[in-house]
Jmol script that loads the backbone (N, CA, C; Angstrom):
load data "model"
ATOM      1  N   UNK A   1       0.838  -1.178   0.000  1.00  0.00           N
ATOM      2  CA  UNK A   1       0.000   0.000   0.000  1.00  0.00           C
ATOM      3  C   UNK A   1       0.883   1.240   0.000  1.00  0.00           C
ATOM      4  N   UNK A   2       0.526   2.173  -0.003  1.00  0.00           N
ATOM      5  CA  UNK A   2       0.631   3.360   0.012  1.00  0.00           C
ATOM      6  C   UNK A   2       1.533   4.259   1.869  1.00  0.00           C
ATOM      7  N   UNK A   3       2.513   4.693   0.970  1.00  0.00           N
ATOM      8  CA  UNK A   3       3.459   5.766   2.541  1.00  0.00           C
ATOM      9  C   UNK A   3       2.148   6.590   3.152  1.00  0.00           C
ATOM     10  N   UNK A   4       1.935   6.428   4.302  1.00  0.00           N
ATOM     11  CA  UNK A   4       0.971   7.476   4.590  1.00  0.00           C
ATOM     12  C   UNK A   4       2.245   9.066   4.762  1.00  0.00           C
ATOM     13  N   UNK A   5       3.401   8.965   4.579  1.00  0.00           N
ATOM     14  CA  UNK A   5       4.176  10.375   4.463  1.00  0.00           C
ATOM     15  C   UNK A   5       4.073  10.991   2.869  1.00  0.00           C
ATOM     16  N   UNK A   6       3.754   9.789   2.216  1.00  0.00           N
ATOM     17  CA  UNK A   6       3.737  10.978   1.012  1.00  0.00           C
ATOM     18  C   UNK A   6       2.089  11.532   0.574  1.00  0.00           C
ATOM     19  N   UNK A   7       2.240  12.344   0.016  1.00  0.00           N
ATOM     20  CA  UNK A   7       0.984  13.180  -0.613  1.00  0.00           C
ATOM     21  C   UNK A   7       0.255  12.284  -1.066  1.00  0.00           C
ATOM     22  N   UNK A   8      -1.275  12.499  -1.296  1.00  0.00           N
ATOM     23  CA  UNK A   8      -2.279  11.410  -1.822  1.00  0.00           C
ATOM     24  C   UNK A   8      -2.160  11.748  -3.310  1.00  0.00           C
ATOM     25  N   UNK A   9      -1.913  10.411  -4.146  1.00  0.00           N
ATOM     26  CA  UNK A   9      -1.974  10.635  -5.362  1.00  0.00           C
ATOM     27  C   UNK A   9      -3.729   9.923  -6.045  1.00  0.00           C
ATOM     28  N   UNK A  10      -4.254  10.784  -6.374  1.00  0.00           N
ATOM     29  CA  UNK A  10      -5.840  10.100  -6.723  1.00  0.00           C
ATOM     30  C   UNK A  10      -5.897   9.327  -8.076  1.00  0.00           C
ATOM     31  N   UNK A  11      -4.496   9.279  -8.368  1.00  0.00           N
ATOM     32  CA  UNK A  11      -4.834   8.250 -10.101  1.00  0.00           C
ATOM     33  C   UNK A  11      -4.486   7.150  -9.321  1.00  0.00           C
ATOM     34  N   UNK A  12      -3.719   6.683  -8.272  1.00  0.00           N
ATOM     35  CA  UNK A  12      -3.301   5.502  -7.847  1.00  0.00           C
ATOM     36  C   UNK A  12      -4.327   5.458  -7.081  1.00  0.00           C
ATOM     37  N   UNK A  13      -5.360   5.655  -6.388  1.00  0.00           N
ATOM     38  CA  UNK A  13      -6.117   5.584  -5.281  1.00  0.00           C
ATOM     39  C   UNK A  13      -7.209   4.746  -5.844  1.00  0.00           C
ATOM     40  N   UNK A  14      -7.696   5.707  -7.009  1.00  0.00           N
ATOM     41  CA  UNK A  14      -8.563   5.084  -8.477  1.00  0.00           C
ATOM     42  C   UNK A  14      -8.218   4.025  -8.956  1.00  0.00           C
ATOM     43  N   UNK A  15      -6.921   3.481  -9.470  1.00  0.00           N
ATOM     44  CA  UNK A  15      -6.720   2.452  -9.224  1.00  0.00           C
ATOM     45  C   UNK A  15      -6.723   1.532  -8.739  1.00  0.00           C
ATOM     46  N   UNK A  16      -5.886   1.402  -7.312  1.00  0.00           N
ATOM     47  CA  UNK A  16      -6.014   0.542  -6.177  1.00  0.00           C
ATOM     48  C   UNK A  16      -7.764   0.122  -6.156  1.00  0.00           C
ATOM     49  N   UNK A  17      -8.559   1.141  -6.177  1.00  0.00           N
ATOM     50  CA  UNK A  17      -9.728   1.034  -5.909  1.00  0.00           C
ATOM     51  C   UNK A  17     -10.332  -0.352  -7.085  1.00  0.00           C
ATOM     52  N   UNK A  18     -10.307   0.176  -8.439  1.00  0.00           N
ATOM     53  CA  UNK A  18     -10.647  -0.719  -9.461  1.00  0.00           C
ATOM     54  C   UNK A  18     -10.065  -1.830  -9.060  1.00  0.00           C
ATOM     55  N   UNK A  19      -9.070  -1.882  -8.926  1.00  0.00           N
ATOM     56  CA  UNK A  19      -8.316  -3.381  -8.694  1.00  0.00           C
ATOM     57  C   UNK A  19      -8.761  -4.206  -7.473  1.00  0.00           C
ATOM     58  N   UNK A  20      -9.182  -3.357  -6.140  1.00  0.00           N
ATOM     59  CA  UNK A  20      -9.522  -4.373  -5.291  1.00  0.00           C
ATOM     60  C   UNK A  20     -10.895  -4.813  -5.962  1.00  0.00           C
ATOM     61  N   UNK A  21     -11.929  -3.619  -6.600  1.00  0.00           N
ATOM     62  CA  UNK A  21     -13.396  -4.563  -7.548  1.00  0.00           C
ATOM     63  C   UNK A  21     -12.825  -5.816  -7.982  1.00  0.00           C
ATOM     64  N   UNK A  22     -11.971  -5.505  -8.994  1.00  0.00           N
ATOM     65  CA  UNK A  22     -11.724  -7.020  -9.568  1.00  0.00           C
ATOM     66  C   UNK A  22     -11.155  -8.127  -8.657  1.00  0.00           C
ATOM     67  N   UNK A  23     -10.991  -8.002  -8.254  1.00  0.00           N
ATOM     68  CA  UNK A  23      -9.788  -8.754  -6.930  1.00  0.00           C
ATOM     69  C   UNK A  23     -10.986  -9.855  -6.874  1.00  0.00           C
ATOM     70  N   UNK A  24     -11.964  -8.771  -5.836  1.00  0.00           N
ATOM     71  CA  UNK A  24     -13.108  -9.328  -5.602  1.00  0.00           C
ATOM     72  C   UNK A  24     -14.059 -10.221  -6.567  1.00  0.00           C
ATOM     73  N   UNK A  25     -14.100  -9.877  -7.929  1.00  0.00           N
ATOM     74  CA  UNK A  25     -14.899 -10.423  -8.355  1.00  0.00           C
ATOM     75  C   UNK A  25     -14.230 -12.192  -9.057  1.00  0.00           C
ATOM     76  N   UNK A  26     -13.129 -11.973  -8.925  1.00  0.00           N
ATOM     77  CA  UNK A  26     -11.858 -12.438  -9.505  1.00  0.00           C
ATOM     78  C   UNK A  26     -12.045 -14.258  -7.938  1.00  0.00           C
ATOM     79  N   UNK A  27     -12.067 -13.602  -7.013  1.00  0.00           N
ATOM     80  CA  UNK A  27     -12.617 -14.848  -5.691  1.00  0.00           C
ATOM     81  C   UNK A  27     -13.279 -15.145  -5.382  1.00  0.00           C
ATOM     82  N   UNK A  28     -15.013 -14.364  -6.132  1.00  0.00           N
ATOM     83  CA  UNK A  28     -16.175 -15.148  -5.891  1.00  0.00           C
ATOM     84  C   UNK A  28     -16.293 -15.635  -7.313  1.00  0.00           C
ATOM     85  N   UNK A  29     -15.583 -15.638  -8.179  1.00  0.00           N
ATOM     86  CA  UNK A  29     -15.565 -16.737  -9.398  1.00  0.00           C
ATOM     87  C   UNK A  29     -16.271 -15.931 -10.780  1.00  0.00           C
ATOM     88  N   UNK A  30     -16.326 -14.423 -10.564  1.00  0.00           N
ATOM     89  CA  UNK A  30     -17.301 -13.968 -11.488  1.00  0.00           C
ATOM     90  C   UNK A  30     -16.407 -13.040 -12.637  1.00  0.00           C
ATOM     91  N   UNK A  31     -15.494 -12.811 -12.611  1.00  0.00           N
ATOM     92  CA  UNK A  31     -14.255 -12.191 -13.095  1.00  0.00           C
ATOM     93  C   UNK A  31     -14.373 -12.921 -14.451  1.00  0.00           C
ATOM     94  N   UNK A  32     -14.707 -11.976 -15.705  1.00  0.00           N
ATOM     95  CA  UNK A  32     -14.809 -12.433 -17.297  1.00  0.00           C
ATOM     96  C   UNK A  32     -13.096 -12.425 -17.361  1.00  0.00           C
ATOM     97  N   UNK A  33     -12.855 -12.939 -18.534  1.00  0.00           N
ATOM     98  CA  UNK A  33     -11.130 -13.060 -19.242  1.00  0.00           C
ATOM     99  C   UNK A  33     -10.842 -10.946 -19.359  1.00  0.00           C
ATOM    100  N   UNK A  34     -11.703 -10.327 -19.717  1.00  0.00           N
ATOM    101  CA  UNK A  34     -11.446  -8.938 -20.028  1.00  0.00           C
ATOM    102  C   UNK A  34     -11.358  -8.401 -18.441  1.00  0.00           C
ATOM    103  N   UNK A  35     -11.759  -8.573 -17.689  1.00  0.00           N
ATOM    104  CA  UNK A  35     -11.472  -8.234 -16.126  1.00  0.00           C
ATOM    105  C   UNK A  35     -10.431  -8.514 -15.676  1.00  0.00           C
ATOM    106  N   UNK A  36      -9.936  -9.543 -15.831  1.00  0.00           N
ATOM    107  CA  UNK A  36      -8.660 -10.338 -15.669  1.00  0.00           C
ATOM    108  C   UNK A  36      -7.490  -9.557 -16.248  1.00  0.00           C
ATOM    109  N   UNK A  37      -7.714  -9.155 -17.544  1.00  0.00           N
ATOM    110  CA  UNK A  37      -6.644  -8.739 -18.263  1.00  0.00           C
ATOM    111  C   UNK A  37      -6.780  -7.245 -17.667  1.00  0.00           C
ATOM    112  N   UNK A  38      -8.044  -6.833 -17.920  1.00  0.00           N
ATOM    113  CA  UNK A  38      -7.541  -5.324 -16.982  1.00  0.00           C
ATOM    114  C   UNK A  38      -6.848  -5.200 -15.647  1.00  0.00           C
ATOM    115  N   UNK A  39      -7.191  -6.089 -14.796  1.00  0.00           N
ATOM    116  CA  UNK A  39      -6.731  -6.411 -13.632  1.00  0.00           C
ATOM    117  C   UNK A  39      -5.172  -6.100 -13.677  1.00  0.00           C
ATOM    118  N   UNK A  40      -4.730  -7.125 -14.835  1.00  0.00           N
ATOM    119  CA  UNK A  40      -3.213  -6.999 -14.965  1.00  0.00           C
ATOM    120  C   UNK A  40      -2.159  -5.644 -15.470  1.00  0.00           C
ATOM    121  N   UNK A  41      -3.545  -4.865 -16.252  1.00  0.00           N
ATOM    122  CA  UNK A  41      -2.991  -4.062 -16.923  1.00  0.00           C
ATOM    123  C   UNK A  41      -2.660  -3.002 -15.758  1.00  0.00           C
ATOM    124  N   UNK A  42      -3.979  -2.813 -14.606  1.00  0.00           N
ATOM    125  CA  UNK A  42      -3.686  -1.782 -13.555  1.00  0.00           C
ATOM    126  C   UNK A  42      -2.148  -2.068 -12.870  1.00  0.00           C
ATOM    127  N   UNK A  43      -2.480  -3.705 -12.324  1.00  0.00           N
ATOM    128  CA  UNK A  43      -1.251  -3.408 -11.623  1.00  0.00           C
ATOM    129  C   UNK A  43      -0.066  -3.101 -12.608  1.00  0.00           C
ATOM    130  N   UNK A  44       0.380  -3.567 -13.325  1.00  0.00           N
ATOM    131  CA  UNK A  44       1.444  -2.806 -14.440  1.00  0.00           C
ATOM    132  C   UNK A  44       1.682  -1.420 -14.293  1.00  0.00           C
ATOM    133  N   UNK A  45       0.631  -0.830 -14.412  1.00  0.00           N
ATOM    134  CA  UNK A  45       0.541   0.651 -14.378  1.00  0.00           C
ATOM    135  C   UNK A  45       1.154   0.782 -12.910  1.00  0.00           C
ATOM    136  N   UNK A  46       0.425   0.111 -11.660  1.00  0.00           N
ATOM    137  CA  UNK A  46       1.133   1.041 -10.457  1.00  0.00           C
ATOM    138  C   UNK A  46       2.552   0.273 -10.248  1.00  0.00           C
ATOM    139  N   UNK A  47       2.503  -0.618 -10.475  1.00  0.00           N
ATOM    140  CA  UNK A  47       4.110  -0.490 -10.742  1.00  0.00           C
ATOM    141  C   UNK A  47       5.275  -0.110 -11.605  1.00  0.00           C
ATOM    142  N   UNK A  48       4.848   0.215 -12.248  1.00  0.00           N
ATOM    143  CA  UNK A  48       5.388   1.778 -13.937  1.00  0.00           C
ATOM    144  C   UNK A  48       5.534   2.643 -13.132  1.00  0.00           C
ATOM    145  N   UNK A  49       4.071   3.181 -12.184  1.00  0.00           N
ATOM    146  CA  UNK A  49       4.105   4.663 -11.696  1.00  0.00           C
ATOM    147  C   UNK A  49       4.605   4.829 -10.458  1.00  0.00           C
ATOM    148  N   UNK A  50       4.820   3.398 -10.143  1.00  0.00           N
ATOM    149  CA  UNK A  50       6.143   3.503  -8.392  1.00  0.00           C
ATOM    150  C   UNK A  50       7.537   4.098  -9.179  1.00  0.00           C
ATOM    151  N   UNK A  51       8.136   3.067  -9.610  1.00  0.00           N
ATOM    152  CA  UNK A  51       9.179   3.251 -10.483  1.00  0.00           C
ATOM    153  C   UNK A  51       9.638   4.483 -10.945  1.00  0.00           C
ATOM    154  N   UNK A  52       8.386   4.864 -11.335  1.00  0.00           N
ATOM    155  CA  UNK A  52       8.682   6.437 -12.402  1.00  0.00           C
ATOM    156  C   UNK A  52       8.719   7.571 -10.977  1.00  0.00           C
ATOM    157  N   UNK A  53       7.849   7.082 -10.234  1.00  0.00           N
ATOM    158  CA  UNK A  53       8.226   8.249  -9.045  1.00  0.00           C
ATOM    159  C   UNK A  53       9.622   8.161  -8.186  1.00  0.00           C
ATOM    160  N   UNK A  54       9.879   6.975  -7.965  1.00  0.00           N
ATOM    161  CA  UNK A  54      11.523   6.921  -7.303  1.00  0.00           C
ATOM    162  C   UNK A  54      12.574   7.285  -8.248  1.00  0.00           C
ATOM    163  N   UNK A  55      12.169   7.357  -9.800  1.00  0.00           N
ATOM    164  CA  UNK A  55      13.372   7.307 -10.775  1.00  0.00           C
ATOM    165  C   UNK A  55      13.575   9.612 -10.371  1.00  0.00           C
ATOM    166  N   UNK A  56      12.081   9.763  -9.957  1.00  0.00           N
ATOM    167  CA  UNK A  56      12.088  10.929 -10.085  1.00  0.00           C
ATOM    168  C   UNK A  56      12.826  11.524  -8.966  1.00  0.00           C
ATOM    169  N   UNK A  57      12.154  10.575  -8.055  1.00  0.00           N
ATOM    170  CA  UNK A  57      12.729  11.610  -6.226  1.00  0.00           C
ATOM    171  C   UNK A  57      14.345  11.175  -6.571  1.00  0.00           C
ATOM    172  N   UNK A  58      14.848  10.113  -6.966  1.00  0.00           N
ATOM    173  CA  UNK A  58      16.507  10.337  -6.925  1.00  0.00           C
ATOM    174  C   UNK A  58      17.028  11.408  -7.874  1.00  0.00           C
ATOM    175  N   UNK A  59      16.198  11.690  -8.816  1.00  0.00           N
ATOM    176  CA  UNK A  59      16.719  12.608  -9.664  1.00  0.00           C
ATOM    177  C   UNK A  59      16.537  14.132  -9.269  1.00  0.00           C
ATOM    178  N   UNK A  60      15.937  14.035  -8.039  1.00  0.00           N
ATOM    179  CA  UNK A  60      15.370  15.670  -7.614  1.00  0.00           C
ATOM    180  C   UNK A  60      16.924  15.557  -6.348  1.00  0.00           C
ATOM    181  N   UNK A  61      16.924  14.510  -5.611  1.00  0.00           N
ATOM    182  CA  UNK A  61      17.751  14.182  -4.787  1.00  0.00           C
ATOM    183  C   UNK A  61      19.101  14.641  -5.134  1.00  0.00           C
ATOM    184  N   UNK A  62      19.161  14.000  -6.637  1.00  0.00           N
ATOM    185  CA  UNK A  62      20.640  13.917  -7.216  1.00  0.00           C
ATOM    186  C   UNK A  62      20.639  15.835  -7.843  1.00  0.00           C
ATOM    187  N   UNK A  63      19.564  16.846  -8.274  1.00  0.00           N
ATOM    188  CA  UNK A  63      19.676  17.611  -8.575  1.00  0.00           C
ATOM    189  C   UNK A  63      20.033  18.732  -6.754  1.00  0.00           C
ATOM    190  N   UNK A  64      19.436  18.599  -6.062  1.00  0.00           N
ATOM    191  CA  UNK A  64      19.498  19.349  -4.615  1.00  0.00           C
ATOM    192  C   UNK A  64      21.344  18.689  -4.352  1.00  0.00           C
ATOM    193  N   UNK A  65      21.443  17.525  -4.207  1.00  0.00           N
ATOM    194  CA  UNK A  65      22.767  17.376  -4.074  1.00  0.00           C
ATOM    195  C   UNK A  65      24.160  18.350  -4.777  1.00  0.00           C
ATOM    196  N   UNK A  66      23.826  18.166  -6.274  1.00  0.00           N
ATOM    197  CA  UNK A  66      24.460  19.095  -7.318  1.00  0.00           C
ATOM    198  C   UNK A  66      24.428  20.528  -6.974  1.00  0.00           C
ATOM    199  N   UNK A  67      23.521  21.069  -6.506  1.00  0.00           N
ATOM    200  CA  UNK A  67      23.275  22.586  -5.835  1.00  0.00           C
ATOM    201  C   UNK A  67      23.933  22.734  -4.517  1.00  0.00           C
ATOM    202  N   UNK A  68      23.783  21.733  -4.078  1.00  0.00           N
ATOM    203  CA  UNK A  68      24.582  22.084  -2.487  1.00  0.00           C
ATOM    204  C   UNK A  68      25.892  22.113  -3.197  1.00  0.00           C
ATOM    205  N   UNK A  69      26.831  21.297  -3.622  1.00  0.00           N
ATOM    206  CA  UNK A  69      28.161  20.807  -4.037  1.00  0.00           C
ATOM    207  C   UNK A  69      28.440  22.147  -4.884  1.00  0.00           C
ATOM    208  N   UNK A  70      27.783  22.612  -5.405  1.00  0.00           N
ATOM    209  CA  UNK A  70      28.221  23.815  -6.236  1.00  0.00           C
ATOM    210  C   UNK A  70      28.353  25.106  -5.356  1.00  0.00           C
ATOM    211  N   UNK A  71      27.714  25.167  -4.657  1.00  0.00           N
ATOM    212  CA  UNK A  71      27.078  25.970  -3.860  1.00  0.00           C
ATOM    213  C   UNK A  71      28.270  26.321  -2.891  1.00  0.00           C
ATOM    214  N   UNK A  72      29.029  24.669  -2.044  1.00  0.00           N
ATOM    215  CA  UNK A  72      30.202  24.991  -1.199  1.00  0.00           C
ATOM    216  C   UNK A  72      30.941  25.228  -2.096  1.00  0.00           C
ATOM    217  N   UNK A  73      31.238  25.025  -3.355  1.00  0.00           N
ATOM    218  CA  UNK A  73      32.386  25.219  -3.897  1.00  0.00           C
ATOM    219  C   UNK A  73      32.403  26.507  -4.282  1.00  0.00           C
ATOM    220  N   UNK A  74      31.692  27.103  -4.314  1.00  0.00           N
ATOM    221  CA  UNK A  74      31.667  28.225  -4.614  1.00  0.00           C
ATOM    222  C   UNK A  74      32.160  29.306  -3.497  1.00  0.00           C
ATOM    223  N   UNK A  75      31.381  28.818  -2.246  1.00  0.00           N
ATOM    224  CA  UNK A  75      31.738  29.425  -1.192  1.00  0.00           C
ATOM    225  C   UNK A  75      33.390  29.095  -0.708  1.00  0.00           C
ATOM    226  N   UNK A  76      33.796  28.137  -0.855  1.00  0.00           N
ATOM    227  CA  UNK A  76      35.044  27.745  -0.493  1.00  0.00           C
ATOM    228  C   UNK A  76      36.141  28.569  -2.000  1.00  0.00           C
ATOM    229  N   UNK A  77      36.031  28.951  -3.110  1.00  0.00           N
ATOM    230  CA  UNK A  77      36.948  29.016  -4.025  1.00  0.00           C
ATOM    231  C   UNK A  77      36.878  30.614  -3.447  1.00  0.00           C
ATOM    232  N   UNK A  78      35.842  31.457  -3.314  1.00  0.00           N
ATOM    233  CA  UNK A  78      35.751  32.787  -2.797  1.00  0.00           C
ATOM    234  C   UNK A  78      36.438  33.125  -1.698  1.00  0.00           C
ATOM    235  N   UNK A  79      37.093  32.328  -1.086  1.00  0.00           N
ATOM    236  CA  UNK A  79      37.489  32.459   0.591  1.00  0.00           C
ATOM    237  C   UNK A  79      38.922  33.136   0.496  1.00  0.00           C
ATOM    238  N   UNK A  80      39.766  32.205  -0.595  1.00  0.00           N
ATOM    239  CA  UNK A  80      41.183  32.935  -0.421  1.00  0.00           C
ATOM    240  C   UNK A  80      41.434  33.988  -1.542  1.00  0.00           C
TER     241      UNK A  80
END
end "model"
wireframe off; spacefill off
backbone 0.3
color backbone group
């Protein structure tokens, strides 16, 4: 499930949501072959859109890092 520290994202929520329907319909035996396959297609998606969000926070990570590092160096080359 879901960090309760990060922000609510409502396309994954919408999701999660559809997917537990099918889940459900999927264990009382009523789940057509096209339910099934959507089923698969959601989770795909939230795991695409985990992925794509950690590919992002390291890249925001790795950009704040680059700013600090520039930042002392800057302050340190100014000194003498």
């Amino acid at each position: 499930m879901s960090d309760p520290y990060e922000p609510p994202r409502p396309r994954d929520d919408a999701i999660e949501s559809e997917l537990e329907s099918l889940h459900k319909q999927e264990e009382e035996g009523h789940a057509t072959p096209e339910e099934q396959r959507r089923a698969e297609q959601l989770e795909h998606r939230l795991k695409v859109d985990e992925h794509g969000e950690e590919v992002r926070d390291r890249r925001q990570e790795d950009r704040e890092l680059d700013r600090e590092d520039e930042e002392y160096r800057h302050r340190h080359r100014h000194r003498h």
